[in-house]
N, C-alpha and C positions, 0 to 999 in steps of 0.2 A: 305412830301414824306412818304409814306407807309414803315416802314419794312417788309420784305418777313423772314421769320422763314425756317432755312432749318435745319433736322432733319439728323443728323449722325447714318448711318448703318452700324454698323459694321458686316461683312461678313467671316465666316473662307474659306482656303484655298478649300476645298471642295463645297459650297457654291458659290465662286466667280465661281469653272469649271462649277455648272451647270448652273450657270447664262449666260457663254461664251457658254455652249454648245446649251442653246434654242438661244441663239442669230444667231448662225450660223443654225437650222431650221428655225427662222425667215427670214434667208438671202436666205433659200433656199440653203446651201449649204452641208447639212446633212438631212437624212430624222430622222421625230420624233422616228422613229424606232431604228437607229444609236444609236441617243440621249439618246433612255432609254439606249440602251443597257451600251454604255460606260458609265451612271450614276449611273449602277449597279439597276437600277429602272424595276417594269412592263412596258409596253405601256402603262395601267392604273392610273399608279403614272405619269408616265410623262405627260401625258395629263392633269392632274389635276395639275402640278406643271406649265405645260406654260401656263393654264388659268390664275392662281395667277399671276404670269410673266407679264404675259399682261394686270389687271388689275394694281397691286401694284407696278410693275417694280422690282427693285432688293429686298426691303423690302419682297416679293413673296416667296423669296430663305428661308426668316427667319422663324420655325417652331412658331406658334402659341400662344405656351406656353408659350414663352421666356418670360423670368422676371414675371411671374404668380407664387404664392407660389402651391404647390405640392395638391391636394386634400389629397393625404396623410399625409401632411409635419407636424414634430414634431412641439409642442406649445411650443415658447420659453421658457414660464414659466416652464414646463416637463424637457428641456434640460436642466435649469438651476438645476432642482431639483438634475437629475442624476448628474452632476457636483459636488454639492456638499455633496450626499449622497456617491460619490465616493472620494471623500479629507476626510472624519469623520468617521463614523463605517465600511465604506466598503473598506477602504484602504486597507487594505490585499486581498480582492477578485480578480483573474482573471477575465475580461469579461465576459466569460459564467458563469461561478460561480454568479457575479455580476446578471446578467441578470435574473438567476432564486429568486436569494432573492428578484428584482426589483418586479417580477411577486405573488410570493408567500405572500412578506410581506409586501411592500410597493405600491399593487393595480397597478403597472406602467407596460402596458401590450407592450414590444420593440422588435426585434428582437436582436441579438447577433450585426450584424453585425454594427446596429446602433448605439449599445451601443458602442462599439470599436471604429467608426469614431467620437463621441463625445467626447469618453476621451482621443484620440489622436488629435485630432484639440481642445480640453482642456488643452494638455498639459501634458497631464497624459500615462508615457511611460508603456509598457508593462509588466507585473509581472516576464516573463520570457521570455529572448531572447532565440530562438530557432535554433537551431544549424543544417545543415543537416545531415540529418543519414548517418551511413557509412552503405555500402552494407553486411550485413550477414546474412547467411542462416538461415531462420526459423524454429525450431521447433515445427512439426502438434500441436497442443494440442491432448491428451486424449479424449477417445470416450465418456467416462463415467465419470459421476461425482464420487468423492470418488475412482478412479484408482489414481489417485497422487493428494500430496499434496507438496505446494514448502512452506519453514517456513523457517525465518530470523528477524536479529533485524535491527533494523534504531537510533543509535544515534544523535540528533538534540537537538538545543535549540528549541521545539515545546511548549514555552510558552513564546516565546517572546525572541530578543536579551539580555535583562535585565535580564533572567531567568539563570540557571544553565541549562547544557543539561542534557537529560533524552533518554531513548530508547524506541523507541516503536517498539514491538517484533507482529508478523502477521504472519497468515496462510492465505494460499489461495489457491482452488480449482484449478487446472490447465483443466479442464475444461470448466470450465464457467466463473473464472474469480474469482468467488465470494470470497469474507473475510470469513471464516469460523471461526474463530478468531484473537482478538488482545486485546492488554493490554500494558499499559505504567508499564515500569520498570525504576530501578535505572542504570541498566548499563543489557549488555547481560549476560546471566548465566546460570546456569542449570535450577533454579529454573521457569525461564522463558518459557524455551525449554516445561519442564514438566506440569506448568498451562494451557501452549495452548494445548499441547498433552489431557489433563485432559477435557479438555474444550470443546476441538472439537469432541469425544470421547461422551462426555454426550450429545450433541445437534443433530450430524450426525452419527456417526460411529465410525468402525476402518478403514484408507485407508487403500489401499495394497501396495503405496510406498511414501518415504517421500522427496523430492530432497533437499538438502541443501549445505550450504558447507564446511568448514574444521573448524570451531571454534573451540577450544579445549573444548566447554562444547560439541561437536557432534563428535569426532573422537579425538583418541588418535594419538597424534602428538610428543611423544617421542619416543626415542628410545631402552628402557628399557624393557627385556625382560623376565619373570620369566621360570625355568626349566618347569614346568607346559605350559605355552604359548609355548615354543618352542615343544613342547613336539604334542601339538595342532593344534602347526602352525598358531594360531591367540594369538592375543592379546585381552585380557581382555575390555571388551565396557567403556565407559565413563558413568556416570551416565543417562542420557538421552539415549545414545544407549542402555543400561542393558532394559530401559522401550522397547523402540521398539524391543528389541527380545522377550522377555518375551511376547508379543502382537504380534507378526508375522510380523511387520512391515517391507518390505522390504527400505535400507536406500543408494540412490541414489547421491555420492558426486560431486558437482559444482569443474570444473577445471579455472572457469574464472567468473570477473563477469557478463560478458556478458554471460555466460550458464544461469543464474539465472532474465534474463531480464524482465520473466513476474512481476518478484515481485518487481523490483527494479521501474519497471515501477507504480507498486501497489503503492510503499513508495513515488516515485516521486507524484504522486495526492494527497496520502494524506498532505504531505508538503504543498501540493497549496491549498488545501481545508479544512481539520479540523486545521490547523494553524489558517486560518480566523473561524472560527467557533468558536473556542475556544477563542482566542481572543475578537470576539464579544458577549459571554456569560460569558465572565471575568472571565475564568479558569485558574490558574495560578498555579494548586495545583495536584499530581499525582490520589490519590483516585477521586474527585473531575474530573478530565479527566474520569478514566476509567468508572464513572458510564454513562458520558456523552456519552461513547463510546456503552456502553451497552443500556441506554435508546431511542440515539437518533440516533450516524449519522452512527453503522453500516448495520441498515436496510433499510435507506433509504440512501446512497452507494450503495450496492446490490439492490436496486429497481433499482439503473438507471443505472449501470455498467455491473453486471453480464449478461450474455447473456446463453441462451439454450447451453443444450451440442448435439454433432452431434447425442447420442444415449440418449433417454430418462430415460431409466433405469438406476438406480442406482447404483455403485458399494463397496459402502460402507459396511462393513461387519459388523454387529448387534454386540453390546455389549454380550457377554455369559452372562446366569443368574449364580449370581456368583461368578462372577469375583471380586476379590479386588482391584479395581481401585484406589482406595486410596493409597494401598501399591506399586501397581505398579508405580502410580507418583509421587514417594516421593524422598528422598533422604537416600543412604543406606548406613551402617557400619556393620561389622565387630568386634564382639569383644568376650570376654570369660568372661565368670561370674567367680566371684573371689569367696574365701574361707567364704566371708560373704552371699553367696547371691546377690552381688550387680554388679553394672554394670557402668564403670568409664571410662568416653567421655568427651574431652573437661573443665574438672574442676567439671564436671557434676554426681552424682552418683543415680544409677535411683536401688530401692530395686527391687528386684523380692520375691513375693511372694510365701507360700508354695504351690504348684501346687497338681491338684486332683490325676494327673496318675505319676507323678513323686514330689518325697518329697523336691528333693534338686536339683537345678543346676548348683552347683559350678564344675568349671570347664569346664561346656559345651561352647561349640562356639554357639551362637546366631548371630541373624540377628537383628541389632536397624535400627527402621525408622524414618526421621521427616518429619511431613507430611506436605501438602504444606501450611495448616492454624498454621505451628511451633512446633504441638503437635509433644508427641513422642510415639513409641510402640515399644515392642522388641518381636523379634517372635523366637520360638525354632520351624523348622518343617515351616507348615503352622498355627501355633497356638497359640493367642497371650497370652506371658506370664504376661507382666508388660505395665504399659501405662506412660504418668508424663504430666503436664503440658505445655501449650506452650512458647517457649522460642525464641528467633533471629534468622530467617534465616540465616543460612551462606553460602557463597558457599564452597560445598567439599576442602579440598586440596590434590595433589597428592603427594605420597610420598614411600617410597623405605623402607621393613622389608626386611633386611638382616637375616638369618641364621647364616653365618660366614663369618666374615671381606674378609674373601679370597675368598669367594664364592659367587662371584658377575654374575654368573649367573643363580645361582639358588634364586636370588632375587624376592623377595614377592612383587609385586606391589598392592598397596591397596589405598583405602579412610581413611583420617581423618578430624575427625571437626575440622572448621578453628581453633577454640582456639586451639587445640592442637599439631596441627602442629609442627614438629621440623624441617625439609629442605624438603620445597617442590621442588620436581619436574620442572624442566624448562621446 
């Protein structure tokens, strides 16, 4: 006896109706017209679907291609590559993050969306679970570039779990988008506030507002008030604020951290993308970061992030010829040259020289600075008297010169170097 071979069709639910529905044109009890219509088809397709019909019977319903590999379709060997080029150096990358180093460095030219369905049917869950947004009103951006700048710090272990956290402190255009600068630090500080001020200052400009939010290196946050200040009706700036007056800088304070979204959104990318960067060029170290940030990834960030502002023009305001930017991004004191000529900060005694238009300074109030590379200079006037070598950054401390024990509102609020500190300031 002969075996007969009978081959299994499987049919989905959509497929078995148009199968019943040419059967009932067959029967004559629908016109083909009916037929296309409730198949959601032309008269066209359907005509060509009950010739199949009629020759192949229900196998007619099945599209062509079935069980054909794709003309497009990935080479296993490719998949397997991205698989495991995603478990070794690229374990920290996002998807698209992934996808552009696939194309730039390892010649693997995918789509995003591809790359994602391979490393989730690989096993490979998403770098970050995405949360829905809660509904808040948007802030327009600025017309013009250099009309505001938003600057903050991001404390992170950004050299890995194993690492000590570090901060990374960033400016950014609210315009465009763009990093105007940034720079890894030890913790957030004046010192910080003032290198990007300093920095963005040399490259762009001076903006006309700075939006940030209440740190005590950007706003005084006590409640100490000297007869002088009340007298004024403000208080005394913090050292980064003293720079933005002295600069015109208008200084715009965040009441939440959603006011400050564009930047926090800034910090979230970077977390997702110079983490893996760094990582994969085995930086583990802060200098060693920030040249990496200067050489390499914040030009090409702004190549692919920044976007046009709605007005082309500029609103940056030109450095003056002139200007002492140095002094103005320093860190300032306070102090009175003694009976020696000298000048005594912190354990530190810095001579002053005999000057051409004046012989002696003893007793005068001077102005000492240390500059952001540690050096130091002390100015009488606008004039520098004495200079000294570089020494430890420190941050300022706040602190209270009293007049008299009883006279606590004609208190002296002032700056001293950390070392000399006697009760700072809460």
């Amino acid at each position: 006896m002969s075996s007969i071979m009978r081959e299994t069709i499987a049919l989905s639910q959509r497929q078995l109706r148009r199968w019943h529905l040419l059967k009932l044109e067959q029967e004559n009890r629908i016109t083909l017209k009916e037929a296309a219509e409730r198949m959601g088809l032309s008269y066209r397709q359907a005509s060509r679907l009950k010739e199949k019909a009629a020759r192949d019977g229900p196998a007619g319903m099945v599209h062509g291609n079935r069980g054909r590999k794709p003309a497009n379709g990935l080479d296993g060997q490719i998949r397997e590559r991205i698989l495991e080029l995603s478990r070794s150096q690229y374990e920290l990358f996002n998807d698209g993050h992934f996808t552009e180093k696939l194309a730039t460095e390892e010649g693997i030219q995918v789509s995003r969306e591809t790359v994602r369905r391979i490393r989730r049917t690989g096993g490979i869950a998403p770098k970050r679970r995405r949360r829905p947004p809660r509904h808040r009103r948007r802030r327009p951006r600025r017309a013009q570039e250099g009309m505001m700048v938003l600057w903050d710090g991001s404390p992170h272990r950004w050299f890995g779990p194993q690492r000590a956290p570090c901060c990374l402190m960033a400016a950014m255009d609210d315009a465009t988008g763009k990093c105007v600068s940034a720079r890894f630090f030890p913790f957030e500080c004046s010192v910080a506030y003032l290198w990007l001020l300093k920095s963005m200052i040399q490259h762009y400009g001076i903006p006309l507002v700075i939006y940030q939010d209440r740190h005590n290196a950007l706003k005084r946050n006590d409640d100490h008030w000297s007869l002088e200040e009340q007298l004024r009706g403000e208080q005394d700036p913090t050292q980064v604020g003293g720079a933005l007056r002295a600069l015109s800088i208008e200084a715009i304070y965040a009441l939440s951290p959603q006011a400050k979204g564009r930047i926090e959104r800034l910090f979230g990318t970077f977390q997702d993308r110079l983490i893996a960067e760094l990582s994969l060029a085995g930086i583990t170290e802060i200098p060693e970061a920030n040249a990496f940030l200067d050489a390499h990834f914040l030009a090409s960030f702004n190549a692919q992030f920044a976007q046009p502002a709605a007005k082309s023009q500029k609103a940056w305001r030109p450095r003056p010829r002139g200007l002492d930017l140095d002094r103005i991004c320093s860190l300032r004191y306070e102090a009175t040259v003694g009976n020696d000529n000298a000048v005594r900060l912190g354990g530190m005694v810095f001579d002053i020289p005999e000057g051409t238009h004046r012989r002696s300074y003893a007793k005068a109030r001077v102005e000492v600075r240390q500059l952001l590379d540690g050096s130091w200079r002390i100015y009488y006037g606008d004039k520098i008297i004495a200079d000294h070598p570089a020494t430890e950054l420190k941050e300022p401390a706040k602190t209270l010169r009293r007049r008299k024990k009883s006279a606590k509102a004609a208190s002296k609020y002032h700056w001293v170097y950390a070392a000399s500190a006697p009760n700072p300031v809460p």
